[in-house]
Jmol script that loads the backbone (N, CA, C; Angstrom):
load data "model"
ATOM      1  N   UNK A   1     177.355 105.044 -15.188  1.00  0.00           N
ATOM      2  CA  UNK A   1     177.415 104.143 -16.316  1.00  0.00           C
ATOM      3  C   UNK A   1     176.569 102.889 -16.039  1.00  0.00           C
ATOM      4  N   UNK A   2     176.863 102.219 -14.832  1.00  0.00           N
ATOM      5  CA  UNK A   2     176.112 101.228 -14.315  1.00  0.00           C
ATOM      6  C   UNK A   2     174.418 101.516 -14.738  1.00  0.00           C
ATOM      7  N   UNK A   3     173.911 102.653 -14.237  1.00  0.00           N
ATOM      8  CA  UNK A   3     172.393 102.544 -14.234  1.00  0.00           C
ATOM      9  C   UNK A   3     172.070 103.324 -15.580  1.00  0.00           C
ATOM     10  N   UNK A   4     173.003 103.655 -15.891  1.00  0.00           N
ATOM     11  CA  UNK A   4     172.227 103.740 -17.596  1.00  0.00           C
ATOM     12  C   UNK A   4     172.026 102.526 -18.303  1.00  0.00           C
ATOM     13  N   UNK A   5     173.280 100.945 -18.154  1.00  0.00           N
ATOM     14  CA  UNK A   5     173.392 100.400 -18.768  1.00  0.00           C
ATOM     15  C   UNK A   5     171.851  99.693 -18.526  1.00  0.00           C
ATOM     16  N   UNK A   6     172.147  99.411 -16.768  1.00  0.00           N
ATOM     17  CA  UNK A   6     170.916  98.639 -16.259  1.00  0.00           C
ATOM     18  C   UNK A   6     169.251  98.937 -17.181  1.00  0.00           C
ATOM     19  N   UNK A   7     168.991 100.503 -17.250  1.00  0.00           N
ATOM     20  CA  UNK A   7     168.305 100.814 -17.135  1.00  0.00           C
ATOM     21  C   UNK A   7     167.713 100.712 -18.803  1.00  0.00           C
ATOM     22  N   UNK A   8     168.895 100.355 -19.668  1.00  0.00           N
ATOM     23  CA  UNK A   8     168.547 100.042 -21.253  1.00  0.00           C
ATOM     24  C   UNK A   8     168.329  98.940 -21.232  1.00  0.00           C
ATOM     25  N   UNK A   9     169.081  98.162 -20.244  1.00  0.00           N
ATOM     26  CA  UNK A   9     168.805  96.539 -20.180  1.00  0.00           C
ATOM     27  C   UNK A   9     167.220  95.981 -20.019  1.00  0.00           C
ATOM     28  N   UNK A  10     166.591  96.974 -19.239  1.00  0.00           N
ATOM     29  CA  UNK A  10     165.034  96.807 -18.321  1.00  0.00           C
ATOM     30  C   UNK A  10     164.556  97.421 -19.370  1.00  0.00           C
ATOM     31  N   UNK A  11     164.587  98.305 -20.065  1.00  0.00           N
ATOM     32  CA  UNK A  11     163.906  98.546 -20.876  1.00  0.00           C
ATOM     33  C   UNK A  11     163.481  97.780 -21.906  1.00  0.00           C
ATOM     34  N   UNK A  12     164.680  96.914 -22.158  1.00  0.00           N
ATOM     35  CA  UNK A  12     164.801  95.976 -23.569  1.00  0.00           C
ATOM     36  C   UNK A  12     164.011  94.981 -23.177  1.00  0.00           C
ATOM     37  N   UNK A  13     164.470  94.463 -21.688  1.00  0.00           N
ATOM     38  CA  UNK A  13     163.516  93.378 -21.472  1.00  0.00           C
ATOM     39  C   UNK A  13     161.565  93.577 -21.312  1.00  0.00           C
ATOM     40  N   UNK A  14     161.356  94.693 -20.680  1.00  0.00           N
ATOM     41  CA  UNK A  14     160.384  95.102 -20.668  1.00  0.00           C
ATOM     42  C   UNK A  14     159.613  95.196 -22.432  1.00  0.00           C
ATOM     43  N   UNK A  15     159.880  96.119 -23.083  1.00  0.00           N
ATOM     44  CA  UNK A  15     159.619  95.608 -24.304  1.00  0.00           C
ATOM     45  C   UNK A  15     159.450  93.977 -24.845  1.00  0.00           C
ATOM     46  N   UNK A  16     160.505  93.142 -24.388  1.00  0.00           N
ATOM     47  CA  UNK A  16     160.220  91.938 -25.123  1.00  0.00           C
ATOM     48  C   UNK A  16     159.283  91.057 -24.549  1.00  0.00           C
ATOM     49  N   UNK A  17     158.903  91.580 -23.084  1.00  0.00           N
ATOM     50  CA  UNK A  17     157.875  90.722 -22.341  1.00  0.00           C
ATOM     51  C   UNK A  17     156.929  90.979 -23.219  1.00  0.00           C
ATOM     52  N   UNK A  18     156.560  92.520 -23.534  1.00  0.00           N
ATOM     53  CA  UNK A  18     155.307  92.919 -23.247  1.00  0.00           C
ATOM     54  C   UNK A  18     154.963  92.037 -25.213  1.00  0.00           C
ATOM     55  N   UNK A  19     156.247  92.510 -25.987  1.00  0.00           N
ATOM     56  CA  UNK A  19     155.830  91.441 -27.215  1.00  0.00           C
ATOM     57  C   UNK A  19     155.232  90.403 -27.317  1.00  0.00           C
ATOM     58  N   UNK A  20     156.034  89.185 -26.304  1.00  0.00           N
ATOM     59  CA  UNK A  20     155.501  87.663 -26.106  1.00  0.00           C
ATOM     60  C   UNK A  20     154.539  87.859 -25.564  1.00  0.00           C
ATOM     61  N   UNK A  21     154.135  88.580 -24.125  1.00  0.00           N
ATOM     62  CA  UNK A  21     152.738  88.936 -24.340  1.00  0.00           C
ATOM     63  C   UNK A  21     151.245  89.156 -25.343  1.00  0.00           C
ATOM     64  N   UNK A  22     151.847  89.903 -26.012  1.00  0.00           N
ATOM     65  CA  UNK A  22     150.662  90.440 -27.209  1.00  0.00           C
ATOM     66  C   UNK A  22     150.485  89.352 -28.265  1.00  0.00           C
ATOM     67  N   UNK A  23     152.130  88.309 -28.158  1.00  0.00           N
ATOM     68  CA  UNK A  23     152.095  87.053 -29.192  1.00  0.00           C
ATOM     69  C   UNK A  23     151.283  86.008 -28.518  1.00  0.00           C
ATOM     70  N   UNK A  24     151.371  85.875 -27.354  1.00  0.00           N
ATOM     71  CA  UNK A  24     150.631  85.079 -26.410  1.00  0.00           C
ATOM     72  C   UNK A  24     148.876  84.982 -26.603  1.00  0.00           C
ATOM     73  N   UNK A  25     148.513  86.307 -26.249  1.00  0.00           N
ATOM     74  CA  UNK A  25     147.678  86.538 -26.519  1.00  0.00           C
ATOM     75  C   UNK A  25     146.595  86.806 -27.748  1.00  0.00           C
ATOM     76  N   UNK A  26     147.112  86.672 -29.007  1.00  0.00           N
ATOM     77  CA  UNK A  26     146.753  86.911 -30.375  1.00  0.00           C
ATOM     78  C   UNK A  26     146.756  85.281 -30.518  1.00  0.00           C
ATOM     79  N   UNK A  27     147.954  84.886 -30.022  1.00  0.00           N
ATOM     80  CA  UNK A  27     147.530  83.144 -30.501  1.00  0.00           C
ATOM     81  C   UNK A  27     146.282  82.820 -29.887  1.00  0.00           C
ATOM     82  N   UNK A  28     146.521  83.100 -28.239  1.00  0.00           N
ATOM     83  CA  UNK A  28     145.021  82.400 -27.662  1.00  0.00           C
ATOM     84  C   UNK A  28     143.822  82.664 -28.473  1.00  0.00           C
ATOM     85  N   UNK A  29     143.801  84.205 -29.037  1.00  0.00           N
ATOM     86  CA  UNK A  29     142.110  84.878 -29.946  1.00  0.00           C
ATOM     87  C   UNK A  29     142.106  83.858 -31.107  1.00  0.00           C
ATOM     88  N   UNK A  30     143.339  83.815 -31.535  1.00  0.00           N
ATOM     89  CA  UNK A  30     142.957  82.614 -33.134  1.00  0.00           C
ATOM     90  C   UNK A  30     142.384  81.055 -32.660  1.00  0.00           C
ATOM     91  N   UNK A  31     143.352  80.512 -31.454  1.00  0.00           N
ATOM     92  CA  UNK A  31     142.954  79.552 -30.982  1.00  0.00           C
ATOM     93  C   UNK A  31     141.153  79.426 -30.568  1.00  0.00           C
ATOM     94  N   UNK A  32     140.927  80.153 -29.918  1.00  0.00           N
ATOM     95  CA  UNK A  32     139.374  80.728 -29.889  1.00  0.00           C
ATOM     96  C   UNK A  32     138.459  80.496 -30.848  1.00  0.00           C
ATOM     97  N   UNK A  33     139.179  81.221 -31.742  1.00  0.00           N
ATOM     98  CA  UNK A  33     138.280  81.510 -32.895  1.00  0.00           C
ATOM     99  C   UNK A  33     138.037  80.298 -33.619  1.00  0.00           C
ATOM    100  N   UNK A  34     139.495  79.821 -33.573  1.00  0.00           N
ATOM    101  CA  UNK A  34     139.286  78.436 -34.423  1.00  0.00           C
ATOM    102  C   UNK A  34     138.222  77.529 -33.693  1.00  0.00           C
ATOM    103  N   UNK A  35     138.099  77.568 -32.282  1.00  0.00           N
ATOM    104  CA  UNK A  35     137.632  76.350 -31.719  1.00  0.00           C
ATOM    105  C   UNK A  35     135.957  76.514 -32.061  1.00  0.00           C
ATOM    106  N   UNK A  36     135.566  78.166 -32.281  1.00  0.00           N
ATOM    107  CA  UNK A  36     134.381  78.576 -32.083  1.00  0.00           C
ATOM    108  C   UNK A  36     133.728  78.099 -33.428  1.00  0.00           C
ATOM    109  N   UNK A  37     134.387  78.188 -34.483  1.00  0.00           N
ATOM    110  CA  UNK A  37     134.194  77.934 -36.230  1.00  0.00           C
ATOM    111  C   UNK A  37     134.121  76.126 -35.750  1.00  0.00           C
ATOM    112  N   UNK A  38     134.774  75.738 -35.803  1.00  0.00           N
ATOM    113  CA  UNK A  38     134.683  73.799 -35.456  1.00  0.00           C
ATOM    114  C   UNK A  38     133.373  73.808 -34.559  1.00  0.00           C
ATOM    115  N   UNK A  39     133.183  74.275 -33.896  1.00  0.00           N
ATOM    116  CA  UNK A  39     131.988  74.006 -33.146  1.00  0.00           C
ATOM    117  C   UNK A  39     130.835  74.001 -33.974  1.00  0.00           C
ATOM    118  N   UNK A  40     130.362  75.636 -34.303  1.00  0.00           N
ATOM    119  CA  UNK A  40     129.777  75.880 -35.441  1.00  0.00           C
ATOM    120  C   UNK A  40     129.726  75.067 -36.411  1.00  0.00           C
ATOM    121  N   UNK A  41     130.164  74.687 -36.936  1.00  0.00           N
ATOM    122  CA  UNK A  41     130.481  74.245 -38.645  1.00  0.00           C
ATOM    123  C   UNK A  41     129.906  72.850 -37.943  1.00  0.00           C
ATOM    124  N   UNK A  42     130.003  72.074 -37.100  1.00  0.00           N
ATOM    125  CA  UNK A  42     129.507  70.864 -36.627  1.00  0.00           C
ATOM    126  C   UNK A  42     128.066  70.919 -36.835  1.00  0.00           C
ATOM    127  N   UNK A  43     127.699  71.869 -35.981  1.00  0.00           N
ATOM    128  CA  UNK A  43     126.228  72.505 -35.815  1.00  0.00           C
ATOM    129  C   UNK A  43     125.663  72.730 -37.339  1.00  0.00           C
ATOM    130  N   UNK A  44     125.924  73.451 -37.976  1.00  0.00           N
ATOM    131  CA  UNK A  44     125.484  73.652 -39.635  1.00  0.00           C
ATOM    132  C   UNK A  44     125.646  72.363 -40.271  1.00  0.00           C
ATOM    133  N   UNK A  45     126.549  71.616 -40.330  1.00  0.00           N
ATOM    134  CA  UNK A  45     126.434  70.345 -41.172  1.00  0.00           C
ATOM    135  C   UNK A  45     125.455  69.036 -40.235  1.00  0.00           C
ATOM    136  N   UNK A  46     125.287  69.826 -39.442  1.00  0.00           N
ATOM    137  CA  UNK A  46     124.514  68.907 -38.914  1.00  0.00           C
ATOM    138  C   UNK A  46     122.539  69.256 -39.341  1.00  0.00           C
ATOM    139  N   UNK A  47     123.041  70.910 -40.086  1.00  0.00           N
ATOM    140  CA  UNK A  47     121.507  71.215 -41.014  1.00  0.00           C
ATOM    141  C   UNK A  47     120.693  71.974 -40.139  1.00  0.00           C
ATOM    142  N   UNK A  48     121.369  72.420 -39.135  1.00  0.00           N
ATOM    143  CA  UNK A  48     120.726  73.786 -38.078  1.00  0.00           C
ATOM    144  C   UNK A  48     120.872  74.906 -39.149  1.00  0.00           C
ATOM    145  N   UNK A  49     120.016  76.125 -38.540  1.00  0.00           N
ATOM    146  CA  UNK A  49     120.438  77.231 -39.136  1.00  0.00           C
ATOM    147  C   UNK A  49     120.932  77.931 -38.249  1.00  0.00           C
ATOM    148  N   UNK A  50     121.432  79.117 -39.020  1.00  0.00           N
ATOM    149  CA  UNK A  50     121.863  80.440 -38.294  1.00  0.00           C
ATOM    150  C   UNK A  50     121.331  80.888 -37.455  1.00  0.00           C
ATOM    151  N   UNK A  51     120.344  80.656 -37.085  1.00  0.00           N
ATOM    152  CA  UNK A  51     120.064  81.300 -35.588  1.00  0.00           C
ATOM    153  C   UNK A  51     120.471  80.640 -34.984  1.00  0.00           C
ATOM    154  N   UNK A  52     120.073  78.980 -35.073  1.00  0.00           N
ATOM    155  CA  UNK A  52     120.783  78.268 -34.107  1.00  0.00           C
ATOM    156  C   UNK A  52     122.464  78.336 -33.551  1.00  0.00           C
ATOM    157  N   UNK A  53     122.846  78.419 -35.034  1.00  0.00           N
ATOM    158  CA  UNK A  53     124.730  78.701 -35.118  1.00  0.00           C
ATOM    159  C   UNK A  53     124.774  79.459 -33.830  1.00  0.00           C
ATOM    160  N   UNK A  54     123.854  80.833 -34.720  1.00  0.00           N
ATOM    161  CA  UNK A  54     124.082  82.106 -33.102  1.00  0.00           C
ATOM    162  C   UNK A  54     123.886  81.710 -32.118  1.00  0.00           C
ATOM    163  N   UNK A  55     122.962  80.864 -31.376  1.00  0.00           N
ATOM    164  CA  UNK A  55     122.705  81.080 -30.533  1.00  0.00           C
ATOM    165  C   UNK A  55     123.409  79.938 -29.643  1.00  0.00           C
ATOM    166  N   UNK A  56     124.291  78.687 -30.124  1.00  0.00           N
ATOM    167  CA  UNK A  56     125.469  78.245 -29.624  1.00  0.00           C
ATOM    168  C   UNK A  56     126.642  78.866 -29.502  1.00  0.00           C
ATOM    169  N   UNK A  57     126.664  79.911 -30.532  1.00  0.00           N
ATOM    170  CA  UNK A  57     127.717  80.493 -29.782  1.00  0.00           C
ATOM    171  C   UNK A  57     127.639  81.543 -28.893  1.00  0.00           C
ATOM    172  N   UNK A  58     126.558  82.272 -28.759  1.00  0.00           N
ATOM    173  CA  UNK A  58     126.360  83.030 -27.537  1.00  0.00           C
ATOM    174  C   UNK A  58     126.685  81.806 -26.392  1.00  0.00           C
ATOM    175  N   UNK A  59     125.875  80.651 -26.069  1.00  0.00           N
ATOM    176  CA  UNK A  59     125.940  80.317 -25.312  1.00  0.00           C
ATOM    177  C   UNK A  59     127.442  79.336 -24.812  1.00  0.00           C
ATOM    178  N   UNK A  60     128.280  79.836 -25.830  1.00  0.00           N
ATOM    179  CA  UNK A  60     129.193  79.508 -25.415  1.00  0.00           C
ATOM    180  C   UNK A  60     130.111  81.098 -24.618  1.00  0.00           C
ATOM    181  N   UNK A  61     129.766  81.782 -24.857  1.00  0.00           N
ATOM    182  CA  UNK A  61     130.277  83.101 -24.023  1.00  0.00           C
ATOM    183  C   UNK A  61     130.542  83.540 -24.986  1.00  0.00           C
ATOM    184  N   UNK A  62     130.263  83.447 -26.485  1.00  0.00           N
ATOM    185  CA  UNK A  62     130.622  84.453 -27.547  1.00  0.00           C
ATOM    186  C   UNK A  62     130.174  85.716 -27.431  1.00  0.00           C
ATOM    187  N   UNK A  63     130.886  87.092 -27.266  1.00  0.00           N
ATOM    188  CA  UNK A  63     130.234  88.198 -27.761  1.00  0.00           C
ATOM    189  C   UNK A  63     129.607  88.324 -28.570  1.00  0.00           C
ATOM    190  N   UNK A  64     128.805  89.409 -28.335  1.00  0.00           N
ATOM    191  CA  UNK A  64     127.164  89.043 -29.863  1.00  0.00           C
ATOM    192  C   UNK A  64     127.778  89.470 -30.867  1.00  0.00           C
ATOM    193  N   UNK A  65     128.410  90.465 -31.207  1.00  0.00           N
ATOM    194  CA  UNK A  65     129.202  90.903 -32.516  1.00  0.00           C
ATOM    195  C   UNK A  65     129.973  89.655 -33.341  1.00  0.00           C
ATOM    196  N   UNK A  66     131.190  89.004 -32.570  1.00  0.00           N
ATOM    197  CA  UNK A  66     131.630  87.874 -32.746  1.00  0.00           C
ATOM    198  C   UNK A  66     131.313  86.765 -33.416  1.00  0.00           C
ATOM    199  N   UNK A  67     129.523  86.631 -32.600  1.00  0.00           N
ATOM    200  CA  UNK A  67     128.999  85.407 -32.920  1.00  0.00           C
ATOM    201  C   UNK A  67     128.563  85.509 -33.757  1.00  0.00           C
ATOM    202  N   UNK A  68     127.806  87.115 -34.081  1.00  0.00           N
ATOM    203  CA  UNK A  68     126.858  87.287 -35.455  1.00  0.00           C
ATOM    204  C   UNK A  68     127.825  87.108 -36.584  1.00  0.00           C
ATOM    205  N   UNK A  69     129.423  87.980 -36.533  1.00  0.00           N
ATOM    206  CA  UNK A  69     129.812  87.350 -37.850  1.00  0.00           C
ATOM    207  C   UNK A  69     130.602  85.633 -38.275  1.00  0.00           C
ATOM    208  N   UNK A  70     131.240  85.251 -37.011  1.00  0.00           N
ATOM    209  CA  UNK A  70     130.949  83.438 -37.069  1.00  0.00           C
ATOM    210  C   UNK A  70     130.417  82.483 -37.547  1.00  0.00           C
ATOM    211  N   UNK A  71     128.865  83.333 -37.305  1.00  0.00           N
ATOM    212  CA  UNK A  71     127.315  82.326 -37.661  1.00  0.00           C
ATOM    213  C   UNK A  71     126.992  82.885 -39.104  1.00  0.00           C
ATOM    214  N   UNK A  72     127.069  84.334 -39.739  1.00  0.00           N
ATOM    215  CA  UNK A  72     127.132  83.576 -41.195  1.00  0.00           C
ATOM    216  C   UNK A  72     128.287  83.769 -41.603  1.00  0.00           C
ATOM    217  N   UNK A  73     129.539  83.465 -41.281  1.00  0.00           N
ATOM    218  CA  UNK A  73     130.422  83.318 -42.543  1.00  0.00           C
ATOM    219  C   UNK A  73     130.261  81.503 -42.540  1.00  0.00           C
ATOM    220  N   UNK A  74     130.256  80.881 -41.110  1.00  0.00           N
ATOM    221  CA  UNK A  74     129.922  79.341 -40.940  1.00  0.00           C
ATOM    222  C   UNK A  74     128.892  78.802 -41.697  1.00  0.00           C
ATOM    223  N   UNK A  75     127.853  79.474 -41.777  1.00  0.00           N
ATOM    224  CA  UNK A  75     126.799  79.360 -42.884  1.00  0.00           C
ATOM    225  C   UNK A  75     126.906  79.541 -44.287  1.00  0.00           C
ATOM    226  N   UNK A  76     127.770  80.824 -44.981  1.00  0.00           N
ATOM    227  CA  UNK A  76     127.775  80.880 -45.940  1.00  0.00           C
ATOM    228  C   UNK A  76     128.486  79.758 -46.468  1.00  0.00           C
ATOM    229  N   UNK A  77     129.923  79.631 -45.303  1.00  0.00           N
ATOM    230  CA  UNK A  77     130.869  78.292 -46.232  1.00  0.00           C
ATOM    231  C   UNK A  77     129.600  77.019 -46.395  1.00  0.00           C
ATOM    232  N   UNK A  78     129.449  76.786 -45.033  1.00  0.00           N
ATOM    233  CA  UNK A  78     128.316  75.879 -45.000  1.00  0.00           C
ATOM    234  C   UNK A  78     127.537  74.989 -46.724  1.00  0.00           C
ATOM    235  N   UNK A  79     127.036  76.438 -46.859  1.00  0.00           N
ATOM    236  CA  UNK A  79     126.278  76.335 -47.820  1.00  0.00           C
ATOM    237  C   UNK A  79     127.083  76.162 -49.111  1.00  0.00           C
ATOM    238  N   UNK A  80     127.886  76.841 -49.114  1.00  0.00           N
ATOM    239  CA  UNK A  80     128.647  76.944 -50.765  1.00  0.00           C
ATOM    240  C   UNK A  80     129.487  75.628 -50.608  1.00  0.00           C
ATOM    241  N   UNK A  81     129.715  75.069 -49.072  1.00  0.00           N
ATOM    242  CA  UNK A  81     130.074  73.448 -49.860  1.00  0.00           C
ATOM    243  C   UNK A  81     129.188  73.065 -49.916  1.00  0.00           C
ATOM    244  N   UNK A  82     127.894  72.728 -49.454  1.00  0.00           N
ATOM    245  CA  UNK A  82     126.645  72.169 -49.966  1.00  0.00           C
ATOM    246  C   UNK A  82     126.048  72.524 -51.931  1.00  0.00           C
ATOM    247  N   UNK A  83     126.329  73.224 -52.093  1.00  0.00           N
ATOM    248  CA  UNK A  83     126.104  73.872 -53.180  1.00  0.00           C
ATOM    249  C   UNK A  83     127.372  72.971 -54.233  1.00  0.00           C
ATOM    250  N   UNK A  84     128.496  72.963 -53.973  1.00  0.00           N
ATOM    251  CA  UNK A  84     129.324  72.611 -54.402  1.00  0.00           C
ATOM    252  C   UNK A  84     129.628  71.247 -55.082  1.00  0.00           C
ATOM    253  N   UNK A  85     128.657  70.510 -53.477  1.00  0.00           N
ATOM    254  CA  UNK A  85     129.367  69.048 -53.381  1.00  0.00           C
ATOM    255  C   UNK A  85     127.872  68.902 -54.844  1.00  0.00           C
ATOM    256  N   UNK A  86     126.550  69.573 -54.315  1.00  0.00           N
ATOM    257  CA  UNK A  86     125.467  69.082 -55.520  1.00  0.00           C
ATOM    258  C   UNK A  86     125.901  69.767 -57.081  1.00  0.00           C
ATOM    259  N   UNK A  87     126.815  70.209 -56.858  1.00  0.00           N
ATOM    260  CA  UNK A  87     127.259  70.438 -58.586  1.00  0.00           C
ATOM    261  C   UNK A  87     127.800  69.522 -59.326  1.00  0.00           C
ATOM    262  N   UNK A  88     128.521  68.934 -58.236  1.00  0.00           N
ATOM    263  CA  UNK A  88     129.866  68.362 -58.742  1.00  0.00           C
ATOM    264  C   UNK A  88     128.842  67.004 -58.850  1.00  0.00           C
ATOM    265  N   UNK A  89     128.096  66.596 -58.236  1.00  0.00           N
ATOM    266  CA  UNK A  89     127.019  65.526 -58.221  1.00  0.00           C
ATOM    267  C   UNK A  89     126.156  65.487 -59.883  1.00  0.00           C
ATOM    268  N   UNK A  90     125.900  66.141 -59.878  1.00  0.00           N
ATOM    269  CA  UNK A  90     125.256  66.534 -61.261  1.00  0.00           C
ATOM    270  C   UNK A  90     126.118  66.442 -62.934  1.00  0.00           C
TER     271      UNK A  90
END
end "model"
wireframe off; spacefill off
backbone 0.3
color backbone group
């Protein structure tokens, strides 16, 4: 009885590590991500382009996949508030 109980007990806990784990870790990727977009978005309003975007974030250790879609969605917002703010100007 003892090591069945034990052994549901380790199980349960094992499961809930490995959860806070995967929660752990999904926060750090958003945290990431977020920090990588603020970086970016600095860089674009500062009137760089997309290559440039890309190529700060490579050199920040971005994977190239990563960075390529980063650098234009950072660009597209980029632009469509630029676009935006001269509408609303008009």
């Amino acid at each position: 009885m003892y090591d069945r109980i034990f052994a549901e007990e380790m199980r349960r806990w094992e499961e809930r590590a490995r959860r806070e784990e995967a929660e752990r870790e999904a926060k750090e990727r958003e945290a990431l991500y977020a920090e990588r977009v603020s970086l970016v978005m600095r860089f674009a309003s500062q009137g760089h382009n997309r290559d440039v975007v890309f190529g700060v974030l490579l050199g920040a250790q971005c994977d190239e996949s990563t960075a390529r879609q980063i650098a234009d969605s950072a660009i597209a917002l980029h632009e469509s508030r630029q676009a935006g703010a001269g509408a609303s100007r008009a």
